[in-house]
C-alpha positions, 0 to 999 in steps of 0.5 A, spaced: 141 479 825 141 472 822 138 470 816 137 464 813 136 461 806 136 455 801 135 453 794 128 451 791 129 443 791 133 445 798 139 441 797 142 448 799 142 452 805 146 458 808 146 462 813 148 470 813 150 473 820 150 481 820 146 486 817 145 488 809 147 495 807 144 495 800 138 493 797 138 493 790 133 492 785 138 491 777 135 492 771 142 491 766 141 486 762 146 481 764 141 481 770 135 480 765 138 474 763 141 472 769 133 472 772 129 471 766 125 478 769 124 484 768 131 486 774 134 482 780 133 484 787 140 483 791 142 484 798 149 486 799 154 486 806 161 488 806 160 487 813 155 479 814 158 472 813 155 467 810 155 460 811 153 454 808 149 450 812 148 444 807 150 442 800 156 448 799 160 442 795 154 442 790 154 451 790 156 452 781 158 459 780 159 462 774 163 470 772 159 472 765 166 473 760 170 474 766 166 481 767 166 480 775 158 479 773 157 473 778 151 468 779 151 462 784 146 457 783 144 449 785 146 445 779 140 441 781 134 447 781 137 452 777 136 457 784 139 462 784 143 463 791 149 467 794 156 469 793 162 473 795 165 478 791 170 482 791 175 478 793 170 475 798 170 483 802 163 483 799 156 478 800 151 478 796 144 475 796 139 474 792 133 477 795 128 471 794 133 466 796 132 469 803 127 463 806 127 469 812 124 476 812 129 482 812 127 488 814 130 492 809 127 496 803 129 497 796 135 502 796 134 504 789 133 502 782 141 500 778 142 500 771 135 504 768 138 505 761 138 498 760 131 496 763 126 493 759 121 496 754 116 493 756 118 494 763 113 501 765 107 501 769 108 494 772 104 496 777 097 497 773 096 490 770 092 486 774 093 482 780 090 476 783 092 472 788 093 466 784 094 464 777 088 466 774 
């Protein structure tokens, strides 16, 4: 399977050839902050390879305190995009940077015990199509 994804300005694009063994949604702090959001939602292989298709020389990585808690992004757009990790043995993906559908549904919910307070019940506040 190959699955294609790019940031939001598109200066940056990649391609991951193989399949995702894990979804995870995260709701540790460091992915908080990392988000602005109530969790992240990342892809994770130790079997894909990713590849840069455009703009890989401009790809910022940042390791918070060293702690292996990893964020690759566009330096241009701020969007959040792939890495290796592990030693490069693991690729992860955020899950929205994918520009292409998966076929693979969340695995689980991580790091509960530092979820948001007022991430509970999400599901009943209203939806709309578009911004009201």
């Amino acid at each position: 399977m190959t699955h294609r994804g790019s940031c939001l300005c598109g200066r940056i694009q990649y391609e991951v050839e193989g399949e995702f063994e894990a979804f995870f949604l995260c709701h540790c702090k460091s992915c908080r902050k990392d988000t602005g959001s109530a969790h992240a939602a990342n892809l994770f292989s130790h079997e894909a390879t990713l590849t840069w298709l455009k703009g890989a020389d401009e790809v910022k990585s940042y390791d918070h305190n060293n702690s292996g808690h990893i964020k690759s992004f566009c330096p241009n757009c701020s969007s959040a995009l792939p890495n290796l990790q592990q030693g490069g043995a693991l690729v992860m993906v955020p899950a929205g940077s994918l520009d292409t559908d998966i076929n693979i549904e969340p695995t689980g919910h991580i790091y509960l015990n530092e979820k948001a307070k007022w991430d509970t019940d999400l599901y009943k506040a209203p939806h709309y199509e578009e911004l009201p």
